[in-house]
Phi, psi and omega in degrees: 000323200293307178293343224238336190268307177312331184271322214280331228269308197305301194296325177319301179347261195333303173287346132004268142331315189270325138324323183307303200263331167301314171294326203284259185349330226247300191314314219266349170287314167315293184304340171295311188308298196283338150279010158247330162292344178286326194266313176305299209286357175265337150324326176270305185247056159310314187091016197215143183278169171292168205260156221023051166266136160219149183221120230035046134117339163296155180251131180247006167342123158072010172245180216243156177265359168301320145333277175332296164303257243293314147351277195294321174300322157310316169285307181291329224250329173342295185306127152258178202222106192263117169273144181230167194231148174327077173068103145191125168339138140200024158203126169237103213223108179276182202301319184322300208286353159261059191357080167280109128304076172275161208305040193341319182287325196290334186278320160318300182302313189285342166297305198305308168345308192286332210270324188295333195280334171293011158249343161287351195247031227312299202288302174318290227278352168242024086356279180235032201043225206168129175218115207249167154273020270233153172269105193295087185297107151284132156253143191240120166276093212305289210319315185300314169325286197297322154348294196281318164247115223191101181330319157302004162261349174296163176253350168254122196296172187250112176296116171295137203252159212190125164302152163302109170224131105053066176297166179216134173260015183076002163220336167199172175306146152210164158245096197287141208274149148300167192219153166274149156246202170226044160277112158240195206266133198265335185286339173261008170288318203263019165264340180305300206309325180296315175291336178267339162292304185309342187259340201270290168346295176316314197297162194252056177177135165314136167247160174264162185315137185234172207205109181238133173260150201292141164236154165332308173311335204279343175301148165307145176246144178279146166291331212242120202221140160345344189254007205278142196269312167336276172325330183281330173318286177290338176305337206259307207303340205276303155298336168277003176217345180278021171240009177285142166201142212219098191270143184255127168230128147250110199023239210260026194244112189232143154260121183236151177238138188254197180261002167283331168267322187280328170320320244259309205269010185256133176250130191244134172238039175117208176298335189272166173202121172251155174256139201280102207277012188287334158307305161328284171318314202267357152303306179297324190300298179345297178293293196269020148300314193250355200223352171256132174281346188264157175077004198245144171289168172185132213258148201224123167252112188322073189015300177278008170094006186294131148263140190239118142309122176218127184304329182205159178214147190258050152214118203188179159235142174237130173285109159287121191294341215262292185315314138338294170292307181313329196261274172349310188289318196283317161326322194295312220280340195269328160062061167213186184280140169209108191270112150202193161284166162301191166257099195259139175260324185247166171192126161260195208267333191239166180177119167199100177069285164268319175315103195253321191256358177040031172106332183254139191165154197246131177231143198214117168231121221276326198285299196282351170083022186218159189242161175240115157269120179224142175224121176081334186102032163250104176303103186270316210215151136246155176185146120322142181217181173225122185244189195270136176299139198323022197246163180310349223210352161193042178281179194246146144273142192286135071219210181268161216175153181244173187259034190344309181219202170211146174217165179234135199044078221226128171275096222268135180217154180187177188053155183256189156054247153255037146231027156297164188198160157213142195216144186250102158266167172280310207251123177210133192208091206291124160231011177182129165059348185122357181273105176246166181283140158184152192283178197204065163336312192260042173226106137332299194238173168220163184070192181087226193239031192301321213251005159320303186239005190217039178276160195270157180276057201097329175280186175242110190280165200218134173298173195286288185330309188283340150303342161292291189325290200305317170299341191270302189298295202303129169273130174314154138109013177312205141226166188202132183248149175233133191188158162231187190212146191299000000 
């Protein structure tokens, strides 16, 4: 009895111990659990990837995702991007300052992204980490772009490109060559620099500093070039005619006409040139607007101080106009210099500019009977005259008149039947119809009222001497007025 108690005493023991030893196992397993659900949740919500993680190719082990973003934004955003002109620097721009951006929030979310799914895989992702990917987004803000890249930012100043163009040296045509520059179209600078930043962005990995050399094509081209047949066209034309100039004198009074005018008058067709003669015409109808004088009226101021009005006067100058143009066309068409008078149809004697009598000129006053000679506006000669007696048929007629030629010894005759006469002078200086200066030996006296009942049949007689005087002194083509006074 006494042994039958010891065993039954023993085996309690044992299982005893063995409950014992089930807890303590039971415990340390709980506790293993629970330090280890402990390790998980603090590993989940660390805020930190895990250790041999990586994203785009980085080890992000142990950061953060802001970390991460700040990391990457750094790194992407890095690369400038340098223009160079044959090879020398002249723009340097980092992607900011061609307003390049990345996308932050969006790039955030997508790291946080990487991260919940590296805590949904917990135990892979802390076994063997994870390696992830994400796409780093540029936004390009055009206005800072176009700002930025921009020929006004070079740092190498910009050469203007210049057409070939059609000089004039004061004696002929050249053509001065055209020049290259360096000035372009800034859209086509800043569309090269856009597909090459836009593709460098685009890559799923930081690039490095990049080098775009400017080409050439993008310079301006002159339009116009030293071969252009137009301009050599017109250059010949031009030359056929600009060297003609063509001086007009009225006495010491000139019109010139140069290639500052004549240029005016050219009509170009193609490789031809003609002269516009309608241009012409109407210069010559002008010039003799302003410069002819015969058939026009004009006022005369008297020895004695009187002015006579004369409706018209048959002493002057008249431009032929018809002619006058023909000679101009031709001058042009001769492409030289040429010093003459117009082309006159009439011509006096004196001329200095609207001045047809210059000081010289023979006057007759038919009421007082006296004559005057001035040369130069110097009284060479005064007299008494005997002019034609007052009748229809042998009064002196009144108006300006030129003097065409002088003779010596001329035998003066008029009238018919018995009242034909003839008479012989020394002096003889016709100015209208057969009525002339001339002398009249066979008169004692001259002036008073002589010629009232004892008149000449129209001419003007002259003491001899002052008929001499005037005949020696008078150039043909004088002019002379006749007028009476109340």
């Amino acid at each position: 009895m006494i042994i039958f108690r010891r065993v039954r005493v023993g085996m309690k023991n044992k299982h005893k111990k063995l409950q014992a030893a089930v807890l303590i196992i039971v415990c340390v397993i709980l506790a293993g659990l629970c330090g280890g659900g402990y390790y998980l949740y603090r590993q989940v919500n660390s805020g930190l990837f895990f250790e041999e993680t990586t994203l785009n190719g980085y080890d992000v082990s142990g950061m953060s995702c802001r970390e991460v973003l700040s990391m990457l934004v750094e790194d992407y955003s890095a690369p400038t991007v340098t223009i160079t002109e044959g090879g020398e620097t002249t723009l340097c721009l980092t992607l900011e300052e061609m307003g390049y951006t990345i996308d932050q929030m969006s790039l955030l979310s997508d790291i946080q992204s990487c991260m919940r799914e590296q805590n949904l895989s917990l135990i892979f992702s802390l076994a063997k980490g994870n390696d992830f990917e994400v796409e780093v987004s540029f936004d390009c803000d055009e206005t800072v772009f176009a700002s930025a890249v921009t020929g006004e930012n070079f740092t190498i100043p910009r050469v203007t490109s210049s057409d070939a163009t059609l000089e004039y040296n004061g004696t002929e045509y050249y053509i001065e060559p055209e020049s290259y520059g360096t000035e372009f179209d800034d859209a086509d600078l800043q569309t090269l620099v856009k597909d090459y930043v836009d593709n460098l962005v685009a890559e799923d990995r930081p690039q490095e500093d990049a080098v775009i050399e400017f080409p050439e094509s993008f310079y301006y081209v002159p339009e116009v070039t030293q071969d252009d047949l137009d301009l050599n066209s017109l250059m010949d034309i031009y030359n056929s005619y600009c060297k003609a100039v063509i001086t007009l004198t009225f006495g010491e009074e000139e019109i010139v006409l140069d290639w500052s005018t004549l240029q005016d008058w050219l009509i170009i067709d193609g490789e031809l040139a003609s002269i516009d003669e309608q241009q012409v015409e109407d210069f010559v109808y002008n010039l003799a607007a302003t410069y002819n004088t015969l058939y026009l009226p004009r006022s005369f101021t008297t020895s004695n101080g009187e002015t006579i009005e004369y409706e018209s006067s048959d002493y002057g100058y008249q431009i032929d106009q018809s002619a006058e143009k023909e000679q101009l066309i031709a001058d042009i068409t001769s492409n030289t210099e040429v010093t003459r008078e117009p082309t006159y149809s009439t011509t006096g004697r004196y001329r200095n500019g609207v001045d047809d009598i210059c000081g010289t000129y023979v006057e007759v006053d038919l009421t007082g009977q006296h004559i005057w000679y001035y040369k130069d506006s110097e009284l060479i000669v005064e007299s008494d005259c005997v002019t034609g007696k007052p009748t229809e048929e042998r009064e002196t007629t009144t108006g300006v008149f030129k003097i065409p030629y002088k003779q010596m010894d001329v035998t003066l005759s008029g009238g018919t039947g018995s009242s034909a006469w003839e008479t012989d002078v020394t002096y003889w200086m016709p100015f209208h119809e057969g009525q002339g200066l001339h002398d009249a030996t066979w008169r004692s006296s001259f002036g008073g009222s002589i010629y009232k009942t004892n008149g000449s049949h129209g001419c003007v007689n002259l003491p001899y001497d002052v008929a001499e005087t005037i005949y020696n002194e008078l150039e043909e083509g004088t002019p002379i007025f006749l007028y009476k006074t109340e």
